[in-house]
C-alpha positions as CSV (number, residue, x, y, z in Angstrom):
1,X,-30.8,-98.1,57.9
2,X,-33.4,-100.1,59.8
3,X,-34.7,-99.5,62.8
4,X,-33.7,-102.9,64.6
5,X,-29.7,-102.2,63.5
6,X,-27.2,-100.7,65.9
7,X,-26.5,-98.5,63.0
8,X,-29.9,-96.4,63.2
9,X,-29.1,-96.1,67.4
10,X,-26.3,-94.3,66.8
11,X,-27.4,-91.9,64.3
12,X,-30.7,-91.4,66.7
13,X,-28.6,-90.6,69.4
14,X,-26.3,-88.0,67.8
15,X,-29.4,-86.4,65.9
16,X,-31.5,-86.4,69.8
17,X,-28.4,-84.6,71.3
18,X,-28.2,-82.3,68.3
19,X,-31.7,-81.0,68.3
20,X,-32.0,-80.6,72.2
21,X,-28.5,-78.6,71.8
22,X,-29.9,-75.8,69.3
23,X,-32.1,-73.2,69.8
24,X,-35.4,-74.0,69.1
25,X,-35.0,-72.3,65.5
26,X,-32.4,-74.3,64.0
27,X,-34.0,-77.4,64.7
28,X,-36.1,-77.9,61.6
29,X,-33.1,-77.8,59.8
30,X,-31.6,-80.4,62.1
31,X,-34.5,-82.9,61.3
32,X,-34.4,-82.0,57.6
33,X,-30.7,-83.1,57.5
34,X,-31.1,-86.5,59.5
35,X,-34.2,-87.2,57.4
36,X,-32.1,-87.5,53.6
37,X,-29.0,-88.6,55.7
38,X,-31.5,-91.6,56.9
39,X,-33.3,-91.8,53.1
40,X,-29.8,-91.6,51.7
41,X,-28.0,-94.3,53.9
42,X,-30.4,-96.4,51.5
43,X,-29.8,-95.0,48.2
44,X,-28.6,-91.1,46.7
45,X,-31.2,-92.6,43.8
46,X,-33.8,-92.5,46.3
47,X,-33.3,-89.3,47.8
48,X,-33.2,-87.5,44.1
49,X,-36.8,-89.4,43.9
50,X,-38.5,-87.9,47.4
51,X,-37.1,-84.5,46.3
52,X,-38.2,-84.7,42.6
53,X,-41.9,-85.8,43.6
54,X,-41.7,-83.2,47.2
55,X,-40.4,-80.3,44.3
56,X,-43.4,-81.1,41.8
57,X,-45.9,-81.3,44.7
58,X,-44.5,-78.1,46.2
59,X,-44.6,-76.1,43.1
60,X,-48.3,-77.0,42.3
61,X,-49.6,-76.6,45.9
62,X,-48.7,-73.0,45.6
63,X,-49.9,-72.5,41.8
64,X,-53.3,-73.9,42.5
65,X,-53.9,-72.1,45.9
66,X,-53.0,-68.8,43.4
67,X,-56.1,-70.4,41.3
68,X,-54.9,-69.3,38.2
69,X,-57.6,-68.9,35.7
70,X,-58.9,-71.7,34.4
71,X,-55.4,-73.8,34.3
72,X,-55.8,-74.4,38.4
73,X,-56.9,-78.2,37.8
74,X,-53.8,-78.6,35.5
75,X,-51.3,-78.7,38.4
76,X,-53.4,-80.4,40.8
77,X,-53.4,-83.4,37.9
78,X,-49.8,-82.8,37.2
79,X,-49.1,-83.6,40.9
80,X,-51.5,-86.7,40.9
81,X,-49.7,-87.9,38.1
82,X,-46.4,-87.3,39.0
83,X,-46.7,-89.0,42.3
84,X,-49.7,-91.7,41.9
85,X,-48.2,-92.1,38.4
86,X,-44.7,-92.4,39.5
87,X,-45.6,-95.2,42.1
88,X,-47.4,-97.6,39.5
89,X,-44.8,-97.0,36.8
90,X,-41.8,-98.1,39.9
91,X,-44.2,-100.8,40.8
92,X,-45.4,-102.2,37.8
93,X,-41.9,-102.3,35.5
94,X,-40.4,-103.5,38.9
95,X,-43.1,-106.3,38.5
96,X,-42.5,-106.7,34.3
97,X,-39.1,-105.6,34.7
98,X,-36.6,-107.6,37.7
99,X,-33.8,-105.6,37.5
100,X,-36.1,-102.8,38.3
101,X,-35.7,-101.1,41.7
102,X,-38.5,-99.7,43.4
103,X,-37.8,-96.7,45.6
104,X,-38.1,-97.6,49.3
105,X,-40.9,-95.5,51.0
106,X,-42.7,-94.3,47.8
107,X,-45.3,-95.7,48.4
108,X,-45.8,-94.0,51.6
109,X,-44.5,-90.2,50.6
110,X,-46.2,-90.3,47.3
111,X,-49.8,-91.2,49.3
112,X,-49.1,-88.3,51.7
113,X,-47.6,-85.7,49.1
114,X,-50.8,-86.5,47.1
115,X,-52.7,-85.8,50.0
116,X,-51.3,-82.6,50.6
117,X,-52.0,-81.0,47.4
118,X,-55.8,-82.4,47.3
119,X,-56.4,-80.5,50.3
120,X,-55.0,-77.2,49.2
121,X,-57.1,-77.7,46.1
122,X,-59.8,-78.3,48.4
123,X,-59.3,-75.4,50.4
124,X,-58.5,-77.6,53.6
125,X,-55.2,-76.3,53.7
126,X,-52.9,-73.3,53.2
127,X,-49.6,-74.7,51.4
128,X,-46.5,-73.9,52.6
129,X,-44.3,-71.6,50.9
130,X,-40.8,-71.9,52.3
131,X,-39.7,-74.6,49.5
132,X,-36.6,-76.2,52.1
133,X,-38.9,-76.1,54.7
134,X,-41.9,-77.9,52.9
135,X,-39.1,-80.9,52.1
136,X,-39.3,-81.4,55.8
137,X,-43.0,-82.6,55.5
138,X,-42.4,-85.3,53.3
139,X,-38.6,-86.4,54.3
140,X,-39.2,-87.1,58.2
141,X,-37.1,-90.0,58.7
142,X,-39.5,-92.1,61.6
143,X,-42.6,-92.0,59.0
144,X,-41.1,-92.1,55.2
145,X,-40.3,-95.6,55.1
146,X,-43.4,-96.9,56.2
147,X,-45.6,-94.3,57.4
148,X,-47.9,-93.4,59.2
149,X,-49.1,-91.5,56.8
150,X,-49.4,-88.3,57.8
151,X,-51.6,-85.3,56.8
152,X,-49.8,-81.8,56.2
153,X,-52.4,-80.2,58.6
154,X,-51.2,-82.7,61.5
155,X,-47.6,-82.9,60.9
156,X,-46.3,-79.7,59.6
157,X,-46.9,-77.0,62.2
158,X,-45.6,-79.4,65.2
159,X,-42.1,-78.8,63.3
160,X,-42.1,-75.1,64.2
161,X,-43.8,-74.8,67.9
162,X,-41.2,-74.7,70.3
163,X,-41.0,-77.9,72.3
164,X,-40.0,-78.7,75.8
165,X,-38.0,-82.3,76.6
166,X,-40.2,-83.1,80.1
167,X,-40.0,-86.4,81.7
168,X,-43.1,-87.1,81.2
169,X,-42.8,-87.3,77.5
170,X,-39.4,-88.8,77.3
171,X,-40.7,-92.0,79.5
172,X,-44.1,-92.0,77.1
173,X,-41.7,-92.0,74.2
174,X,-39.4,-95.0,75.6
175,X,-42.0,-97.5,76.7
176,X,-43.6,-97.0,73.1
177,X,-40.5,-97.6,71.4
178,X,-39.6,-100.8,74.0
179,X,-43.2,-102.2,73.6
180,X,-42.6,-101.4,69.6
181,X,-38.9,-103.6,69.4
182,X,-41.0,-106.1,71.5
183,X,-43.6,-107.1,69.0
184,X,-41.0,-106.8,66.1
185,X,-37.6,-108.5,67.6
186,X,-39.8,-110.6,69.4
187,X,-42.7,-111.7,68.4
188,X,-43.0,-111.3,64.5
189,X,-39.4,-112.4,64.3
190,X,-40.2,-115.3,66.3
191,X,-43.3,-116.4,64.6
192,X,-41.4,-115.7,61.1
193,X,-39.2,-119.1,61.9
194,X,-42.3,-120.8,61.4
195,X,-44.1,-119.3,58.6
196,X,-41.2,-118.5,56.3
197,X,-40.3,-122.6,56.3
198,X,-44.1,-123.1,55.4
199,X,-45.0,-121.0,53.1
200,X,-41.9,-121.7,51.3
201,X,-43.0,-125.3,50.4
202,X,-46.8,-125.7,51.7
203,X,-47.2,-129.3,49.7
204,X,-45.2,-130.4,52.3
205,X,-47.7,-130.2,55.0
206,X,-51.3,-131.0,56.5
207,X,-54.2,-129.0,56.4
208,X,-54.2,-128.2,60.0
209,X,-50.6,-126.7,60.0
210,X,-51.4,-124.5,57.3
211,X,-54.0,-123.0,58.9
212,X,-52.3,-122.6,62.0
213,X,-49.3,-120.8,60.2
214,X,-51.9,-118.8,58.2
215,X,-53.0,-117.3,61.9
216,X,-49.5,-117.0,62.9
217,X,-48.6,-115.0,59.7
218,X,-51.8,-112.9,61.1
219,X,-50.4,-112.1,63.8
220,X,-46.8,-112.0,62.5
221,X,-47.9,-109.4,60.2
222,X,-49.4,-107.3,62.5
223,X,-46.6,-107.5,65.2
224,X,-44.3,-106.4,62.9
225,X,-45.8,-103.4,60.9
226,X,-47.5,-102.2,63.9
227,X,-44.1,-102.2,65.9
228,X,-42.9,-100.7,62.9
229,X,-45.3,-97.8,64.0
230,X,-44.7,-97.6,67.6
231,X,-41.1,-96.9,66.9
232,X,-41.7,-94.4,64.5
233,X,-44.6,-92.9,66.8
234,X,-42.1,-93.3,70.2
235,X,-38.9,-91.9,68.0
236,X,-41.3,-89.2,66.7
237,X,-42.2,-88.1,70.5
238,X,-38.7,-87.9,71.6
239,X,-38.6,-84.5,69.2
240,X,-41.9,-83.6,70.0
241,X,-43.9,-84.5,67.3
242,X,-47.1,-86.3,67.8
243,X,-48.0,-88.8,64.9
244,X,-51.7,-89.9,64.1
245,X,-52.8,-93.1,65.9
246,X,-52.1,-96.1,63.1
247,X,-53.5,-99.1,65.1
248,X,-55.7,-99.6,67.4
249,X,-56.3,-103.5,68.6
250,X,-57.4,-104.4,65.1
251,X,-57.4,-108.0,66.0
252,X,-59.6,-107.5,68.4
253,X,-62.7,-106.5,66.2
254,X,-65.5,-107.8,65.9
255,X,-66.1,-107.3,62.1
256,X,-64.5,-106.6,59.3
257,X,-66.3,-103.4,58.8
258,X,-64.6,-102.9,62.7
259,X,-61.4,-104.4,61.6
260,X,-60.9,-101.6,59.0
261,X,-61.3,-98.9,61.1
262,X,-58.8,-100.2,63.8
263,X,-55.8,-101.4,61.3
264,X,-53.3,-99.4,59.1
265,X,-55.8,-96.4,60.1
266,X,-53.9,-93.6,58.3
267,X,-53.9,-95.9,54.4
268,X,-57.4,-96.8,55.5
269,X,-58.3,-93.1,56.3
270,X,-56.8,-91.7,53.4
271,X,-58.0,-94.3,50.9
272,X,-61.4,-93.0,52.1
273,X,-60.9,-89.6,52.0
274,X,-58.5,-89.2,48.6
275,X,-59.9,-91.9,46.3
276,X,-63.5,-93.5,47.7
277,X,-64.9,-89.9,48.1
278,X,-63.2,-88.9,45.0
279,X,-65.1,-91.3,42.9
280,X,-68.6,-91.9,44.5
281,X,-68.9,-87.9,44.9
282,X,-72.3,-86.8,45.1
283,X,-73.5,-89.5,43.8
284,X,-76.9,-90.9,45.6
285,X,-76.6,-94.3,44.1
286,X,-76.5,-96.6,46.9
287,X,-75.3,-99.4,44.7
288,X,-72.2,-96.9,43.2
289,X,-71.7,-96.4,47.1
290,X,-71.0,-100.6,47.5
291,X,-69.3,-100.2,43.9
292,X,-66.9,-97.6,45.1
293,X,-66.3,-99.6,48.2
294,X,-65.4,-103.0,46.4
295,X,-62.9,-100.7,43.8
296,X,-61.2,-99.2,46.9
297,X,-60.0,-102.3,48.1
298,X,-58.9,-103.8,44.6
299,X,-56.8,-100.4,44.7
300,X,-55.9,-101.0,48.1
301,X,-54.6,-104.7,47.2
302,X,-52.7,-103.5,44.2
303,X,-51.3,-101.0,46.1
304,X,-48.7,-103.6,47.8
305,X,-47.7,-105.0,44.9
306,X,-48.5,-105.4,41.2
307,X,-49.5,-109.2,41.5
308,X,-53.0,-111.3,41.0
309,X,-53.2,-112.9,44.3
310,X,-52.6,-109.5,46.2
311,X,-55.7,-108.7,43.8
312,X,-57.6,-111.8,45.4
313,X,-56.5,-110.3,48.7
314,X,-58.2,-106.7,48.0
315,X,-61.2,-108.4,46.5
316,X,-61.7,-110.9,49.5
317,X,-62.1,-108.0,51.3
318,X,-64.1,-105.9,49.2
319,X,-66.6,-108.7,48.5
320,X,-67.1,-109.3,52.4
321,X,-66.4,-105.8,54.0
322,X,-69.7,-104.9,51.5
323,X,-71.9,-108.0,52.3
324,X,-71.6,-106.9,55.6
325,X,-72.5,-103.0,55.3
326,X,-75.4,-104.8,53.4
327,X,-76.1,-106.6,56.6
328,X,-75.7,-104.1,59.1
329,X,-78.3,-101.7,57.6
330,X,-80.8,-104.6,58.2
331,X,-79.4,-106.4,61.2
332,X,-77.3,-105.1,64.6
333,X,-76.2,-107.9,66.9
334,X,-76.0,-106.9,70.9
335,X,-73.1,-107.2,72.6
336,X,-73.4,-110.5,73.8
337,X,-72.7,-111.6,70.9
338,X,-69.2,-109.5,69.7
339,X,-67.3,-113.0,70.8
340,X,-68.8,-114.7,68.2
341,X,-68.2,-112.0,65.9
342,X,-64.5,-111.9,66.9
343,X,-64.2,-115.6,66.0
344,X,-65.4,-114.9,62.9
345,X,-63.2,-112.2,62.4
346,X,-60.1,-114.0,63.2
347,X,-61.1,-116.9,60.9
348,X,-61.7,-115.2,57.7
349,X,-58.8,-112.5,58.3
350,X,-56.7,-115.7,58.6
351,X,-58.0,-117.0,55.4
352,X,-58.2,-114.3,53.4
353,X,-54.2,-113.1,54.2
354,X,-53.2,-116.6,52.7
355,X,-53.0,-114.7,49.3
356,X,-51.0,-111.6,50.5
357,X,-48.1,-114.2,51.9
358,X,-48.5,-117.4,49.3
359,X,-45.7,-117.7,47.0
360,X,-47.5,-117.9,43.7
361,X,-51.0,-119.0,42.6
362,X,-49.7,-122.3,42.5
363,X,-48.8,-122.3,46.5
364,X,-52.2,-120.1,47.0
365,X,-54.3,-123.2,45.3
366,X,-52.6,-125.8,48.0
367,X,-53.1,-123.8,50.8
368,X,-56.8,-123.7,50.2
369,X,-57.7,-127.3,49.1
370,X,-55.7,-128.3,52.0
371,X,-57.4,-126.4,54.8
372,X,-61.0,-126.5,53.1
373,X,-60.1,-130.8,53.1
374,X,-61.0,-130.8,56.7
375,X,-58.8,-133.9,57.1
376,X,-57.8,-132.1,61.0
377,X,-55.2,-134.4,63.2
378,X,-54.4,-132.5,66.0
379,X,-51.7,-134.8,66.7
380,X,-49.9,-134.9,63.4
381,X,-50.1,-130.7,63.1
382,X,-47.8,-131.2,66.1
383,X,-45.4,-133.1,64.8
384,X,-45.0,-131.2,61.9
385,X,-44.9,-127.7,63.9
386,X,-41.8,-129.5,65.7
387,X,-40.4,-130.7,62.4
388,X,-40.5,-126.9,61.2
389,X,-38.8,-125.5,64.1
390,X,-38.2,-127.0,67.8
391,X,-40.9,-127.4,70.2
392,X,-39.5,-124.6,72.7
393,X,-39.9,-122.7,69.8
394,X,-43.3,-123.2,69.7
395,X,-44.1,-123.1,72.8
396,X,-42.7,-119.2,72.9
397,X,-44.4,-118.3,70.4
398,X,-47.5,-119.6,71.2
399,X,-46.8,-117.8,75.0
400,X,-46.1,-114.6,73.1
401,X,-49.5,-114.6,71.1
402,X,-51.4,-115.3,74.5
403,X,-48.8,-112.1,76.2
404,X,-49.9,-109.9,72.7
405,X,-53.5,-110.8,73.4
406,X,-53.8,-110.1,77.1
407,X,-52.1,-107.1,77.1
408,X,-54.4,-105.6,74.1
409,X,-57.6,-106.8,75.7
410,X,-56.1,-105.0,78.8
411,X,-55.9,-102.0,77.3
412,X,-59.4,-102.8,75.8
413,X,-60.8,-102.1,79.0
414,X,-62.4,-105.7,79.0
415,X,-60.8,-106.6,82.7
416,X,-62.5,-103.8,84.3
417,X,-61.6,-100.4,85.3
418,X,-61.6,-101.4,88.5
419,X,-58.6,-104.2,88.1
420,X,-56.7,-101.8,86.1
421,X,-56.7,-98.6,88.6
422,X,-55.5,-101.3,91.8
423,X,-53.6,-103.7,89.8
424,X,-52.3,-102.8,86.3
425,X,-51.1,-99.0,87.1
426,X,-48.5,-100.3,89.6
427,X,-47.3,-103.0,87.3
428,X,-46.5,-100.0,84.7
429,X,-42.9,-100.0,85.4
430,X,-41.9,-103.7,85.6
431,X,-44.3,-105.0,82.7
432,X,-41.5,-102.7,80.9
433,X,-38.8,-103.4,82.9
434,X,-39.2,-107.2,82.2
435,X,-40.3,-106.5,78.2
436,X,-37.1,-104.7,77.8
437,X,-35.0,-107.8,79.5
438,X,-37.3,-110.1,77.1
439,X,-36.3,-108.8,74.0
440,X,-32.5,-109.4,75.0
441,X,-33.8,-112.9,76.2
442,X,-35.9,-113.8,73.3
443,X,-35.4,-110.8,70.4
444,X,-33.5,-111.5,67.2
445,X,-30.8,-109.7,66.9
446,X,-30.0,-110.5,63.1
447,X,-31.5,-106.9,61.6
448,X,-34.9,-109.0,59.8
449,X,-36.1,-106.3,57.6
450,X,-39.9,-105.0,58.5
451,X,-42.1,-106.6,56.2
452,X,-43.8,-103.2,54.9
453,X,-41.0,-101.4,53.7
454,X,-41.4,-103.7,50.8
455,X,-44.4,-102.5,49.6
């Protein structure tokens, strides 16, 4: 059941009426029920996975906050391995194996589960001991396919405060969810039309095209997970939950040390917390610091898939996002100069994702000896845009990239506050009103899958 299907309306409608019907204490129950009627709509096999790995973390939550004796580590481990392990064995003998299927969302619930039971075994949190209620946690239906993921600290206790349904928060929760079908039905599905065609056969094409699809899949990527989020965060609010900001105007940075602390913030945030912390420690070794650093984002590659050139990807990142902490300890450029810094941004992020989309190594080697050729004609990447799809095509989508940038550096603050307290505020309700008539104007309506619920 995806999001962008008429089938996930429906059931969103009936479960909205349901909860606001009940009595504030059987409405827990009512979410735990749509959450593996959601999960199970994909697979029963699925479902017997999130409650295996919820049951296992559950269990040893409440053993080691008991701490006893000396066996305490035993089921923090045993949790680790059940849910870290049980996401590299689905991954990997999917990757060996191609008749193997990988349960959707694991890698999402395992990460938070995980999370959960480090910080009762840090003494961070208190674990919950009502076993149906704890399956809530980790079975939410907006966040288990793709996150955000959320920690038990954040999530948990919103299930059980009583909420009101106010206006205010039911017209937060449906521009969210409008601006969120936007970038997906809009603009990533729009852009896709002209990288999937691309990327499919890059030999085909000049240097100058591939780069410009390369940005497109930039921004395709991010339109489409991060819409991905503002549903979930907008569907989230319509209960009264409040999930932790996931995105905030990452291609707007001016760094990749910036970029990293705007985009996918809850992975980012808990690949600090759970596995960089975890192995530099104590540890006063500055050079184990940059180590530890470089190894998180080979992890964080390998994470979306078990492949070489998402490897490349997490070590493109690693190699520069630590040159730069290098740099920044010894230089700090003024303001001024953050333009320059966002064009540099831009250009290696749209490099360096060639290798998360490229087909093989083979498809990854023509990308980059075609771009790094230099041999630019302006004229000819034209043609072959037009070839790939029509030019009214291309004109929209390159109209929707400017749209996606102005409105972020809106929101940035960089027009002034002055501009947006006269002009912007009044504009609220028609920039809405006319991105909600866009989407039936411009959105595809063909149920594209989001891109992260692969991974």
């Amino acid at each position: 059941m995806l999001f962008n299907s008429l089938h996930f309306i429906y059931f969103l409608t009936v479960v909205f009426l349901l909860y606001w019907s009940f009595a504030h204490k059987y409405r827990w129950k009512i979410l735990l029920a749509a959450g593996y009627y959601f999960y199970i709509s994909w697979s029963m096999e699925f479902a017997l996975v999130l409650l295996l790995l919820s049951l296992i973390s559950y269990y040893s939550a409440i053993r080691l906050f008991s701490g006893e004796g000396k066996n305490s580590k035993f089921w923090l481990w045993l949790a680790i391995i059940a849910n870290i392990g049980g996401l590299f064995v689905f991954k990997y003998l999917g990757f060996f194996n191609k008749g193997w299927i990988v349960p959707i969302g694991i890698s999402y619930y395992s990460l938070q589960l995980t999370g959960y039971v480090i910080d009762v075994y840090r003494k961070k949190a208190e674990p919950e001991t009502n076993l149906v209620r704890f399956t809530l946690f980790s079975s939410f239906f907006p966040i288990v396919l793709s996150g955000p993921v959320e920690r038990f600290s954040n999530l948990m206790p919103q299930f059980f405060v009583m909420h009101q349904l106010t206006r205010e928060c039911l017209i937060s929760a449906v521009r969210i969810i409008t601006w969120g079908f936007f970038k997906k039905m809009v603009i990533a599905d729009r852009l896709a039309e002209f990288v999937n065609p691309v990327f499919a056969e890059p030999s085909h094409y000049s240097g100058l095209t591939l780069l410009v699809i390369a940005f497109f899949f930039v921004v395709q990527v991010y339109t489409d997970f991060s819409g991905y989020t503002d549903i979930a965060t907008g569907v989230a609010l319509l209960f009264g939950m409040k999930l932790s900001l996931n995105w905030c105007r990452p291609l707007l940075s001016h760094s990749l040390m910036d970029f990293w602390k705007r985009n996918n913030i809850s992975l980012t945030s808990w690949f600090r917390d759970y596995l960089y912390f975890g192995l530099v420690g104590r540890s006063r070794s500055y050079v184990f610091w940059l180590f530890g650093i470089f190894v998180v984002f080979v992890v964080s590659g390998l994470w979306h898939g078990a492949s070489s050139l998402f490897l490349i990807w997490g070590a493109l990142h690693g190699l520069v996002y630590t040159l730069e902490f290098l740099i920044s300890k010894k230089i700090r450029l003024p303001r001024k100069f953050f333009f320059f810094g966002w064009i540099y941004l831009i250009a290696f992020y749209t490099l360096a994702i060639v290798p998360f989309r490229a087909g093989c190594m083979a498809d990854l080697i023509v990308f980059y000896k075609k771009i790094f050729s230099f041999n630019y004609n302006w004229k000819f990447t034209l043609q072959e845009l037009i070839t790939v799809h029509s030019f009214f095509s291309l004109l929209i989508g390159c109209g929707l990239i400017v749209f996606l940038f102005l409105k972020e550096l809106k929101e940035e603050g960089v027009f002034g506050p002055a501009t947006i307290r006269w002009q912007v505020v009044p504009l609220k309700p028609f920039f809405y009103v006319l991105v909600f008539v866009l989407i039936f104007v411009l959105g595809k309506f063909d149920a594209n899958g989001f891109i992260y619920t692969h991974f």
